[in-house]
DSSP file (Angstrom, degrees, kcal/mol; ACC not computed):
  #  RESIDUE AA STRUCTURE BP1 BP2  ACC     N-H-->O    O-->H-N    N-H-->O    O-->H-N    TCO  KAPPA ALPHA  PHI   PSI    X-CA   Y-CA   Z-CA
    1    1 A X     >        0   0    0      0, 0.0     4,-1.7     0, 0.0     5,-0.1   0.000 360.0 360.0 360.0 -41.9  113.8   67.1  138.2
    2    2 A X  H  >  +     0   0    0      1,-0.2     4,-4.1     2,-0.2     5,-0.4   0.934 360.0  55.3 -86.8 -28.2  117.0   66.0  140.3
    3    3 A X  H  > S+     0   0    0      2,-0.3     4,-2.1     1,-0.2    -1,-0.2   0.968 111.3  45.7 -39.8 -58.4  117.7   63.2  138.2
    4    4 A X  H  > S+     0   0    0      1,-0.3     4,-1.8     2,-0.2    -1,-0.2   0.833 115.0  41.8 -61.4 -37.7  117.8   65.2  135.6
    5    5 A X  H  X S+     0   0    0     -4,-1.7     4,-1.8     2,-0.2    -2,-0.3   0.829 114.8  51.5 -89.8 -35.8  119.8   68.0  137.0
    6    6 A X  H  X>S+     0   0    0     -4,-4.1     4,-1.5     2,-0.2     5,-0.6   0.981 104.6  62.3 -73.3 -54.7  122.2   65.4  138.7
    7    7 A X  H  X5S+     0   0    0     -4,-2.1     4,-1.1    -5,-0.4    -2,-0.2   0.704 102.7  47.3  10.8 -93.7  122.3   64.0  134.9
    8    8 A X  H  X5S+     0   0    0     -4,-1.8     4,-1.3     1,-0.3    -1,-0.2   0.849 114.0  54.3 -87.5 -43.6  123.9   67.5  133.7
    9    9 A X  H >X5S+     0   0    0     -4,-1.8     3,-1.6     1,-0.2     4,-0.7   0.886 113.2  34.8 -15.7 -88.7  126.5   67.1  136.8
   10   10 A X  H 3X5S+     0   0    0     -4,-1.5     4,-1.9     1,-0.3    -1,-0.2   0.654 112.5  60.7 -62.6 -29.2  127.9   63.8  136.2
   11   11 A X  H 3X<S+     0   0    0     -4,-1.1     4,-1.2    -5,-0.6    -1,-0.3   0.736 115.1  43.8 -83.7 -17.2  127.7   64.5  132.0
   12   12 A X  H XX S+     0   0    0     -3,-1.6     4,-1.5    -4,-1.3     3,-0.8   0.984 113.5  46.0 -84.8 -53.8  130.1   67.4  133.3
   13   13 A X  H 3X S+     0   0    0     -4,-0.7     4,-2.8     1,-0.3    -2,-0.2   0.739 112.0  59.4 -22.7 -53.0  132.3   65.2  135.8
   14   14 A X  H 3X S+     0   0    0     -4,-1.9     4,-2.7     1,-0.2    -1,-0.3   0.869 106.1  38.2 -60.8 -46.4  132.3   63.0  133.0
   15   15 A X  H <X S+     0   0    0     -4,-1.2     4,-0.8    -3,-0.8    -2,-0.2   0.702 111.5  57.1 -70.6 -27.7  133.9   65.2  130.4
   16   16 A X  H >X S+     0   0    0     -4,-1.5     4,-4.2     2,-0.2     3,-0.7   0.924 109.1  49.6 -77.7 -49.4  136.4   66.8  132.7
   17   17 A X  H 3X S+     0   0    0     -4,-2.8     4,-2.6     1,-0.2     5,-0.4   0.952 108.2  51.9 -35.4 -50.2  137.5   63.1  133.4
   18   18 A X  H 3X S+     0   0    0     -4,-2.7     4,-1.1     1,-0.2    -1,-0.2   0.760 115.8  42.4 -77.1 -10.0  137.8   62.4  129.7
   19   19 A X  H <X S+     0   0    0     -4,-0.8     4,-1.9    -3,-0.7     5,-0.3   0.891 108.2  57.8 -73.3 -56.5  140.0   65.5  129.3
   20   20 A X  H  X S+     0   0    0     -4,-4.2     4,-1.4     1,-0.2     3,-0.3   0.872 113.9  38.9 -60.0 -30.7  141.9   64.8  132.2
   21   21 A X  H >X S+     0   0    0     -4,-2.6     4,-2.1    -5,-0.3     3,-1.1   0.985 108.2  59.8 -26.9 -86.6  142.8   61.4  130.7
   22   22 A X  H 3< S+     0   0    0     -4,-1.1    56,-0.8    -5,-0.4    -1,-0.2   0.688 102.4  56.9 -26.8 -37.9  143.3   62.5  127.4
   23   23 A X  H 3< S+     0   0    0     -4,-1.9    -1,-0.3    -3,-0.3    -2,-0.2   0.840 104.5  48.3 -81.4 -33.1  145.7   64.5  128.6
   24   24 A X  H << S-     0   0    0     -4,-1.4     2,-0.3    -3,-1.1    -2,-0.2   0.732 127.9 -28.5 -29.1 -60.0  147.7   61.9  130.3
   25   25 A X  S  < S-     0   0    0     -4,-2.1    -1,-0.3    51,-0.0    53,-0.1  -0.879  85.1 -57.8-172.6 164.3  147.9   59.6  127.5
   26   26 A X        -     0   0    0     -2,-0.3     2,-0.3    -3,-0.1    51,-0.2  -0.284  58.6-166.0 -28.9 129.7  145.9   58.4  124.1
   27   27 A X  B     -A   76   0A   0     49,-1.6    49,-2.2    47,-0.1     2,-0.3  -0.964  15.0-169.1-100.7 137.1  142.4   57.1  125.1
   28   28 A X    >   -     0   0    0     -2,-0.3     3,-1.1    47,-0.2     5,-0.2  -0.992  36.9-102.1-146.5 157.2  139.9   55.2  123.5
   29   29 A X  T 3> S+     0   0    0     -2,-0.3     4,-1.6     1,-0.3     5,-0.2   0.669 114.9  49.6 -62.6 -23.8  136.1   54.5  124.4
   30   30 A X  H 3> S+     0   0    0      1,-0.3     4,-1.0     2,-0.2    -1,-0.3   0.872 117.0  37.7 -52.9 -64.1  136.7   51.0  125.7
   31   31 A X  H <> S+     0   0    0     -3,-1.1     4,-2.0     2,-0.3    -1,-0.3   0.437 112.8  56.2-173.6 -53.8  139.2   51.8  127.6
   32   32 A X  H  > S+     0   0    0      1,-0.2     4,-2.0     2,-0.2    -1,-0.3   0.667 117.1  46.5 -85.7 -16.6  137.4   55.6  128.8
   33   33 A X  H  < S+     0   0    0     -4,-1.6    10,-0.3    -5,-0.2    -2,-0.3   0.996 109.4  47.2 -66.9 -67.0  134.3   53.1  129.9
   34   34 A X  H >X S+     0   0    0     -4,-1.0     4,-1.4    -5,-0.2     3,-1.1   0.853 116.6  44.7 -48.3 -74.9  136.2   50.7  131.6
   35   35 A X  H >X S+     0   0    0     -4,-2.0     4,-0.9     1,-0.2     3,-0.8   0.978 115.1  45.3 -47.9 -62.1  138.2   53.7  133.6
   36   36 A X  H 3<>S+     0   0    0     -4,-2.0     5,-1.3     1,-0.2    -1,-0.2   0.316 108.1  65.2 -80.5  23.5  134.9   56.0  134.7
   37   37 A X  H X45S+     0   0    0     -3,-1.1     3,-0.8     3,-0.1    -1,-0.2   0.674  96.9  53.0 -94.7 -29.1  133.3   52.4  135.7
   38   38 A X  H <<5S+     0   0    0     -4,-1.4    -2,-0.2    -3,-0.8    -3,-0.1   0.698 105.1  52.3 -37.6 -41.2  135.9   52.4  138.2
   39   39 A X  T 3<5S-     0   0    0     -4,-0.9    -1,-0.2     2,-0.2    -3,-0.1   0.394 127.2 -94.9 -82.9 -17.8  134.7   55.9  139.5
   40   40 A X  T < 5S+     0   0    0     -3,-0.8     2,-0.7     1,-0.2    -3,-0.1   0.561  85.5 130.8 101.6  -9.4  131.1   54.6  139.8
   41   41 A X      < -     0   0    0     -5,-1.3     2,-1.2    -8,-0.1    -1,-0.2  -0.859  40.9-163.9-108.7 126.0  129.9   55.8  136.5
   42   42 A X        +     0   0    0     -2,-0.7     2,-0.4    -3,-0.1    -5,-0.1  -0.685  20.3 168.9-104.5  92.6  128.2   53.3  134.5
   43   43 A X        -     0   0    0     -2,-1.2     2,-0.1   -10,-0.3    -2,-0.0  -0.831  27.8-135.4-119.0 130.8  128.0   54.8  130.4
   44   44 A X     >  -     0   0    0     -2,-0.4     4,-2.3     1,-0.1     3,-0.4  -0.415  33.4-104.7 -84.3 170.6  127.0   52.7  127.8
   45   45 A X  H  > S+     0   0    0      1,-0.2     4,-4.6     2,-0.2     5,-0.4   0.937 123.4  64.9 -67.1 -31.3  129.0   52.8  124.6
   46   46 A X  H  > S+     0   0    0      1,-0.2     4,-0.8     2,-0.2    -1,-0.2   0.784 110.5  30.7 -27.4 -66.2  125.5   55.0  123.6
   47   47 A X  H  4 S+     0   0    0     -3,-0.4     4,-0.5     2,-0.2    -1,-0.2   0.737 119.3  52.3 -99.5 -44.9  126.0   57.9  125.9
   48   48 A X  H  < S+     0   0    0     -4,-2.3    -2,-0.2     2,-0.2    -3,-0.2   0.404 103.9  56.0-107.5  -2.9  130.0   58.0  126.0
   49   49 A X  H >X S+     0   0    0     -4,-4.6     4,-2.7    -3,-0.2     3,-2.2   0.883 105.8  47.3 -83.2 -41.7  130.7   58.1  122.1
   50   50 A X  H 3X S+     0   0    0     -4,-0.8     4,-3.1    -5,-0.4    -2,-0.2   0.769 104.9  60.4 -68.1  -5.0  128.9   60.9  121.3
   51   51 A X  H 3> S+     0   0    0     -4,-0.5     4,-1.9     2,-0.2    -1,-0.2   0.743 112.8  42.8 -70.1 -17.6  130.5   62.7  124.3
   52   52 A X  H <> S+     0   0    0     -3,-2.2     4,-4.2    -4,-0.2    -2,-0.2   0.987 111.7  50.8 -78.7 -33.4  133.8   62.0  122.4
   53   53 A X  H  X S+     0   0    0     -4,-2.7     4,-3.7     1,-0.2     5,-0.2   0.894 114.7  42.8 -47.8 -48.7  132.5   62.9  119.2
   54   54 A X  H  X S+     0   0    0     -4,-3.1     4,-2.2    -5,-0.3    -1,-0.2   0.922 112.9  56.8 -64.0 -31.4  131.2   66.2  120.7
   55   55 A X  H  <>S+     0   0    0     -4,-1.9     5,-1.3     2,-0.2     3,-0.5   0.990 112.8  38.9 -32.4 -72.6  134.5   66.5  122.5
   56   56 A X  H ><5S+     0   0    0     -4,-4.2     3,-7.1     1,-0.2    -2,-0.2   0.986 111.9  57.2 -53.0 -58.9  136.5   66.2  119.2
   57   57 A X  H 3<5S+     0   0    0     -4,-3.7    -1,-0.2     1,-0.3    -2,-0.2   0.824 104.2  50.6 -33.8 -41.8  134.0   68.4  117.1
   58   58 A X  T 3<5S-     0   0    0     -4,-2.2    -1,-0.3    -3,-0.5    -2,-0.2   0.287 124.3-108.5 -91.0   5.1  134.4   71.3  119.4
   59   59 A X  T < 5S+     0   0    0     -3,-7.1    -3,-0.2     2,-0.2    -2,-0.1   0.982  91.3 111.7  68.1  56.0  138.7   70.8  119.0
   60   60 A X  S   <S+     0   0    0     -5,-1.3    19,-0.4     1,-0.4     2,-0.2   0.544  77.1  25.3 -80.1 -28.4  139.0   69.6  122.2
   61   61 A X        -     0   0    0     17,-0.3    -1,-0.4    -9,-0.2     2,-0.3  -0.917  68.5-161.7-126.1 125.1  140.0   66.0  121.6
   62   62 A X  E     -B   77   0A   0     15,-2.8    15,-1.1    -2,-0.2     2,-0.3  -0.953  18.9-151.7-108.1 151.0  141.8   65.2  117.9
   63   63 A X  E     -B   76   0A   0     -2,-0.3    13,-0.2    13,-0.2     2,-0.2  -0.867   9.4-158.5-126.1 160.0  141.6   61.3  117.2
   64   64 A X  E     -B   75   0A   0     11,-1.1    11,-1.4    -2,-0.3     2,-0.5  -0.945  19.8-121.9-145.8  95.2  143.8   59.6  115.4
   65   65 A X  E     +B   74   0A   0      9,-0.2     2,-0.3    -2,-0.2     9,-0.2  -0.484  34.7 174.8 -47.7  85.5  142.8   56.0  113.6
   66   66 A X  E     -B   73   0A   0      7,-2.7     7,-1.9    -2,-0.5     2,-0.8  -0.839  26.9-131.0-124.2 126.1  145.0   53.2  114.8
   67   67 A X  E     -B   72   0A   0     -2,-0.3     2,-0.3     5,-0.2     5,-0.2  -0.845  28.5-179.3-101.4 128.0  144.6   49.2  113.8
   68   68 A X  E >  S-B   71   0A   0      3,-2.4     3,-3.4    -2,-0.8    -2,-0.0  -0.801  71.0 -19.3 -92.9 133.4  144.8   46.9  116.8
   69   69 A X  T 3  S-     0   0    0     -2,-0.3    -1,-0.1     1,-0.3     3,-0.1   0.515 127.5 -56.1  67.3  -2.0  144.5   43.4  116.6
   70   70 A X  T 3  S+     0   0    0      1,-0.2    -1,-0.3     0, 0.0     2,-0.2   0.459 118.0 114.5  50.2  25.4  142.9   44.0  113.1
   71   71 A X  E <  S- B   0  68A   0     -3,-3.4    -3,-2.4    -5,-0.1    -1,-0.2  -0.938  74.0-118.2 -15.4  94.9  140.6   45.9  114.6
   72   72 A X  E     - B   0  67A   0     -2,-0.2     2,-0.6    -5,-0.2    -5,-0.2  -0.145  34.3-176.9 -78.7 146.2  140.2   49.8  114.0
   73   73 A X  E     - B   0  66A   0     -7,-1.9    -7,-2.7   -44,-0.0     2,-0.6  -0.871  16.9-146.9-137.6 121.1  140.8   52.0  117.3
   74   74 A X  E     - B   0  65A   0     -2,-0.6     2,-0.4    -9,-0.2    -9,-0.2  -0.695  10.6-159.8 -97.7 140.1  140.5   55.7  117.6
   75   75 A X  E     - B   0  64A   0    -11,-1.4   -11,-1.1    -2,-0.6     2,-0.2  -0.796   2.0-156.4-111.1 149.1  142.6   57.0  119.8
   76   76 A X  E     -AB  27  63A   0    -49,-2.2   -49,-1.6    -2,-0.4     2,-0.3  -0.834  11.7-178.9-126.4 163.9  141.7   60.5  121.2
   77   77 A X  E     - B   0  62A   0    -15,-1.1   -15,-2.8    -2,-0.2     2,-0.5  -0.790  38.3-102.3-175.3 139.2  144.6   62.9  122.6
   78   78 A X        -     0   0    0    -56,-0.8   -17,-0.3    -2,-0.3   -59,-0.0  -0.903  30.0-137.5 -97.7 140.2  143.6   66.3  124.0
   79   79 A X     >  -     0   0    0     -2,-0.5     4,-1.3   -19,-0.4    -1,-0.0   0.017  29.6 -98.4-101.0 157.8  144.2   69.2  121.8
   80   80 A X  H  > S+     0   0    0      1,-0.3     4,-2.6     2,-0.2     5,-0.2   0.873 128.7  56.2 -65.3 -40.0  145.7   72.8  123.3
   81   81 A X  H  > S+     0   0    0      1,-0.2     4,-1.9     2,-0.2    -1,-0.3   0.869 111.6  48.1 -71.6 -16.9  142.3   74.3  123.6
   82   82 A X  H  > S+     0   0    0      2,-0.2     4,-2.6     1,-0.2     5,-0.3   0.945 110.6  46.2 -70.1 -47.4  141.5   70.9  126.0
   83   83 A X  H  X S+     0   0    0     -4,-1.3     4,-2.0     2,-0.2    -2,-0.2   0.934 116.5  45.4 -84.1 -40.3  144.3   71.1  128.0
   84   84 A X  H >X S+     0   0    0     -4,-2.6     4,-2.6     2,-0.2     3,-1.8   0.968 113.7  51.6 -58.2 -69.5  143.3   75.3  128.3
   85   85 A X  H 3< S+     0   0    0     -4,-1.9    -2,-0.2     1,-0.3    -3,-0.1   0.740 119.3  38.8 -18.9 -56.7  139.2   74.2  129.0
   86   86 A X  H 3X S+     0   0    0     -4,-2.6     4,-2.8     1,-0.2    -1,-0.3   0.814 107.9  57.6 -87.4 -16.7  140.5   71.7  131.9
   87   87 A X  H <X S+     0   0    0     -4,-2.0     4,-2.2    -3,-1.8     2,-0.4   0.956 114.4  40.7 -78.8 -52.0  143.1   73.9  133.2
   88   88 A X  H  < S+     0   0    0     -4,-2.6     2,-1.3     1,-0.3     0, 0.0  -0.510 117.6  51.0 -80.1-163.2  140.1   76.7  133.8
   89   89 A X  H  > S+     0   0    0     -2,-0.4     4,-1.3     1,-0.1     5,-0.4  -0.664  98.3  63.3 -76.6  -5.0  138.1   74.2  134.9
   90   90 A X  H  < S+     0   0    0     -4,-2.8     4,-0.4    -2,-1.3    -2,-0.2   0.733 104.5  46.6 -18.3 -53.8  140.4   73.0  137.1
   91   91 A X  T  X S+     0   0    0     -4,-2.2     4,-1.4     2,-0.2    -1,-0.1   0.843 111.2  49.2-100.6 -16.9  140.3   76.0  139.0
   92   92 A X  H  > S+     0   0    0      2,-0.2     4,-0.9     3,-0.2    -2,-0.2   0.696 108.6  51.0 -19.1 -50.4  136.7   76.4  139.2
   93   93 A X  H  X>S+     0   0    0     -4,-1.3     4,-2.3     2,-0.2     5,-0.5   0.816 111.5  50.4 -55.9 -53.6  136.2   72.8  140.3
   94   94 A X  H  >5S+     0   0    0     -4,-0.4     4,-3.6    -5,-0.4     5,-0.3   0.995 116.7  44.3 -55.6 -44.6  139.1   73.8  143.1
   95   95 A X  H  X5S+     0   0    0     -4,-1.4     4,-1.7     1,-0.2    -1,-0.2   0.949 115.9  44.8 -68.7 -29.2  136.8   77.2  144.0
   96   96 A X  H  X5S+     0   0    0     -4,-0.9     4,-0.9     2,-0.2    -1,-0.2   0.865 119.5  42.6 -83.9 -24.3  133.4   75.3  144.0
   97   97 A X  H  X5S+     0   0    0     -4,-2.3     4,-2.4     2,-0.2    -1,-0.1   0.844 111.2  50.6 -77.4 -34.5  134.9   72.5  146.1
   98   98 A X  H  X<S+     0   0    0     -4,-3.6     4,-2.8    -5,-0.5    -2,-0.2   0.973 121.0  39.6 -70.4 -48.7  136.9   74.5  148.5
   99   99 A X  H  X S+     0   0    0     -4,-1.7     4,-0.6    -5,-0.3    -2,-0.2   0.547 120.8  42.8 -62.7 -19.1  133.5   76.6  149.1
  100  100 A X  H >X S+     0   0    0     -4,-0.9     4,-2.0     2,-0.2     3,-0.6   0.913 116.6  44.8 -89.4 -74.2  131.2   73.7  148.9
  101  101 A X  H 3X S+     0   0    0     -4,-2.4     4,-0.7     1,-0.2     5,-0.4   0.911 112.8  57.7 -45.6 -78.1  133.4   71.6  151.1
  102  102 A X  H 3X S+     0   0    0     -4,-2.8     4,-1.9     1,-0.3     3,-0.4   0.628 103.1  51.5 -24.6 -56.1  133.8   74.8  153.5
  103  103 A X  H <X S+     0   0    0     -4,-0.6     4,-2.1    -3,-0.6    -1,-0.3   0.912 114.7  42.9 -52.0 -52.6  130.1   75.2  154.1
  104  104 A X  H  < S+     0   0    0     -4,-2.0     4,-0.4    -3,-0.4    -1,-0.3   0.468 110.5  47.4 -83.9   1.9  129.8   71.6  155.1
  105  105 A X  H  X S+     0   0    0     -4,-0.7     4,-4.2    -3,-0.4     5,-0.4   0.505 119.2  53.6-108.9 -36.6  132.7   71.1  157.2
  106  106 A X  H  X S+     0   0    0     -4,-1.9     4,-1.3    -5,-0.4    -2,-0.3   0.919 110.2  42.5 -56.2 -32.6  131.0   74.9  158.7
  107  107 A X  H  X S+     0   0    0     -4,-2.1     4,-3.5     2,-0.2     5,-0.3   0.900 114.2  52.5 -88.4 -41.2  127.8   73.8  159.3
  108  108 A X  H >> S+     0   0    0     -4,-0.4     4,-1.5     2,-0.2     3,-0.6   0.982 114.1  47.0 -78.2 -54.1  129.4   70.0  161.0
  109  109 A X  H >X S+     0   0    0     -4,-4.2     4,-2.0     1,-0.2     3,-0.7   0.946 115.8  42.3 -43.6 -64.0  131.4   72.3  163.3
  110  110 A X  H 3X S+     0   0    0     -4,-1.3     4,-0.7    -5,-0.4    -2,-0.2   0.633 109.5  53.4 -34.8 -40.7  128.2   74.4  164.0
  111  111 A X  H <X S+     0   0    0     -4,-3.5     4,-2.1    -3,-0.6    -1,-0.2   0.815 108.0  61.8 -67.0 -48.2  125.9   71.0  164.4
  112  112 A X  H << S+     0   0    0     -4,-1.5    -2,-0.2    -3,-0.7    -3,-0.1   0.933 107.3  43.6 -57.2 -47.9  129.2   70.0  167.3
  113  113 A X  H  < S+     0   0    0     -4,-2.0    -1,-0.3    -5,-0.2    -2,-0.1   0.905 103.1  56.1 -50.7 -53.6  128.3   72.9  169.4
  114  114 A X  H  <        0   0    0     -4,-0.7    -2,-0.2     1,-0.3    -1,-0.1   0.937 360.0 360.0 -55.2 -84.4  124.7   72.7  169.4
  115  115 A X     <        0   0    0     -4,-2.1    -1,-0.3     0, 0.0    -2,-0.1   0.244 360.0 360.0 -36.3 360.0  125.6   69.1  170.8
């Protein structure tokens, strides 16, 4: 059960990352692998294309078909409805963190006393 439910976390973590990127500059999956390996998340090519695909489908992400190297590379750029999605979740992530965060720094004060 928590596997699973930390699972739907990180698949969220993950997608606000690949917006916040996107928004930044052009991405493409090597590249978005490479970056959230950095972070600690380890996605095979399996699990992190169809998050772009679903990305794009839902007009978050438009790609754009570029040849490197002779090599085809899609490069994914977040779309205005992306940049709206992370901007509210932006501030949601700020409310859940501050509250989150809040509790726990409440409870460690509270644990200090007790001591």
């Amino acid at each position: 059960m928590s596997d699973n439910l930390m699972r739907h976390f990180f698949g969220g973590f993950v997608r606000m990352h690949v917006l916040y990127h996107a928004a930044k500059e052009p991405i493409w999956g090597v590249e978005v692998m490479e970056e959230l390996g950095r972070h600690g998340y380890k996605l095979s090519p399996g699990t992190l294309y169809p998050i772009l695909h679903q990305l794009e489908s839902d007009e978050y992400l438009a790609c754009q078909a570029t040849i490197v190297e002779g090599k085809r590379r899609k490069n994914y750029r977040i779309t205005p409805a992306g940049r709206k999605l992370l901007d509210d979740a932006r501030v949601k992530l700020r409310e859940l963190v501050s509250e989150v965060l809040e509790g726990q720094d409440a409870l460690k004060a509270a644990q200090g006393k007790k001591r």
